[in-house]
C-alpha positions in Angstrom: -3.8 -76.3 1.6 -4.2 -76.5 -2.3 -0.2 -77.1 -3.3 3.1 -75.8 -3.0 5.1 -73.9 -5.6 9.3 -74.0 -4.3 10.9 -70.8 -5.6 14.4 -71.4 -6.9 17.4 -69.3 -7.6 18.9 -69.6 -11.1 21.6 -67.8 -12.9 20.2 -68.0 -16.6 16.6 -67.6 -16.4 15.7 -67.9 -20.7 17.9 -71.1 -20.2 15.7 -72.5 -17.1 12.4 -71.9 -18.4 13.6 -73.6 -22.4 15.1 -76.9 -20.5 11.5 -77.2 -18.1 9.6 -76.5 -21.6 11.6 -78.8 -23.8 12.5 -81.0 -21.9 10.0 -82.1 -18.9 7.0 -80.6 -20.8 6.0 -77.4 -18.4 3.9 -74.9 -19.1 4.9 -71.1 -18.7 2.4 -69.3 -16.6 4.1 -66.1 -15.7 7.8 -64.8 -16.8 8.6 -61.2 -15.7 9.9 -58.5 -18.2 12.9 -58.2 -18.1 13.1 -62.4 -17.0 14.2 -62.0 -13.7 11.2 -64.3 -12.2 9.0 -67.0 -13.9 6.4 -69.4 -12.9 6.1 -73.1 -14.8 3.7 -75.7 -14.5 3.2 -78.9 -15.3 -0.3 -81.6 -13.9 -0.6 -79.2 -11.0 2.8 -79.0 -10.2 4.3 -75.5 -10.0 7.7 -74.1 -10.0 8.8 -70.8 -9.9 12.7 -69.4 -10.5 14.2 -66.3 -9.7 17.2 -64.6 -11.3 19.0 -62.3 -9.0 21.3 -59.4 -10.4 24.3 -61.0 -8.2 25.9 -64.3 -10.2 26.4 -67.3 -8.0 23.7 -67.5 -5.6 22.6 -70.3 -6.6 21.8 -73.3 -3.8 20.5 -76.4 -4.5 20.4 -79.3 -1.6 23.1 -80.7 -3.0 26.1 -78.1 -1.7 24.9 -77.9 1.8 24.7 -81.8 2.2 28.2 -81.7 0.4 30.0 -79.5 2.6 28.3 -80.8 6.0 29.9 -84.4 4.7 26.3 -85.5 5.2 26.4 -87.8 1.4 30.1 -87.1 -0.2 28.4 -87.0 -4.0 25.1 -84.9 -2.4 23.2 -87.2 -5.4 20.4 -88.0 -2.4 20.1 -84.2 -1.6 16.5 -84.2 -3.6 15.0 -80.2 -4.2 11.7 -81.7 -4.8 10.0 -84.9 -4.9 7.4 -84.9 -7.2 4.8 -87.4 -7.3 3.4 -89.0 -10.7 1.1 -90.8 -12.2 3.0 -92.8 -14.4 6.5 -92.9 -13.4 7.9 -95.4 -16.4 6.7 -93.6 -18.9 8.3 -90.4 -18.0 11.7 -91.8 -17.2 11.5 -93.2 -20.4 10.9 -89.8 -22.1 14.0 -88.5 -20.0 16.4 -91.1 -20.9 15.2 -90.6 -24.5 15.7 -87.0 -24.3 19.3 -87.7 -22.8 18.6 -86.0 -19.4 20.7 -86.2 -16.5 19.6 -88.8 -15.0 21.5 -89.5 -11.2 19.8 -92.4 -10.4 18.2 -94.9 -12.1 14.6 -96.2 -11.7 13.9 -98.0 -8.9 11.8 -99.7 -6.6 12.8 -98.0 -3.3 12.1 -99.7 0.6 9.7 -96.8 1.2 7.1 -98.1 -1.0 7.6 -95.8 -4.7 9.2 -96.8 -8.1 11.4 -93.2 -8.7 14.6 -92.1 -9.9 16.7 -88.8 -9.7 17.4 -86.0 -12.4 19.7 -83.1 -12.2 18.3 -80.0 -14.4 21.0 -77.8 -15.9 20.7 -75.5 -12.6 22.1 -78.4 -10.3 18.6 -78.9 -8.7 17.7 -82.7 -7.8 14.0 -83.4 -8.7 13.0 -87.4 -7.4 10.1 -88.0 -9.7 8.4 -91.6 -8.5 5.2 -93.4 -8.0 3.6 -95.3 -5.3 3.6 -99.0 -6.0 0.2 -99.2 -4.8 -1.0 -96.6 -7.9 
């Protein structure tokens, strides 16, 4: 295997792929015409959105582990944990860019410094760091 590359639903697709350019630095590799799919990437990290013709599709982890009472707040229901090379100095960027940030940064019992953000779809990315790195 050479990666992985989530596909997630969005309602606003020119709004999705101008938050992951402006504000967490992706690239745009691909966006369809009219926008109803796009591909962005960022140090070998690849996402991909789809818009779907039918509003309110949309489902990040968070509803699921909501409704099954799982984690009342659903803040742990992560989309994607992405791995970094240097995990202070992009939290840093994000508070400075006023992101919304769910959980702080932290040194966790499984080993990584990471913390939570929420992008403006509702999807939970865990960005952290191995201690060891």
């Amino acid at each position: 295997m050479k990666g992985i590359a989530p596909q997630w639903i969005v309602e606003d697709m020119e709004k999705t792929i101008e938050f992951y350019q402006e504000k967490l630095d992706f690239t745009l590799d691909w966006v369809g015409d009219p926008p109803h799919f796009a591909m962005l990437s960022r140090a070998g990290v690849t996402l991909m959105f789809r818009a779907l013709s039918q509003p309110q599709l949309m489902r990040p982890n968070r509803q699921p582990f909501v409704q099954a009472g799982w984690e009342p707040s659903g803040k742990q229901a992560w989309d994607a944990y992405v791995w970094v090379e240097d995990v202070e100095h992009l939290y840093q960027k994000c508070v400075e860019r006023e992101l919304s940030i769910i959980r702080e940064l932290e040194t966790t019992d499984y080993g990584n410094r990471d913390f939570d953000l929420e992008d403006i779809n509702g999807y939970i990315l865990c960005f952290g760091q191995t201690i060891a790195d």
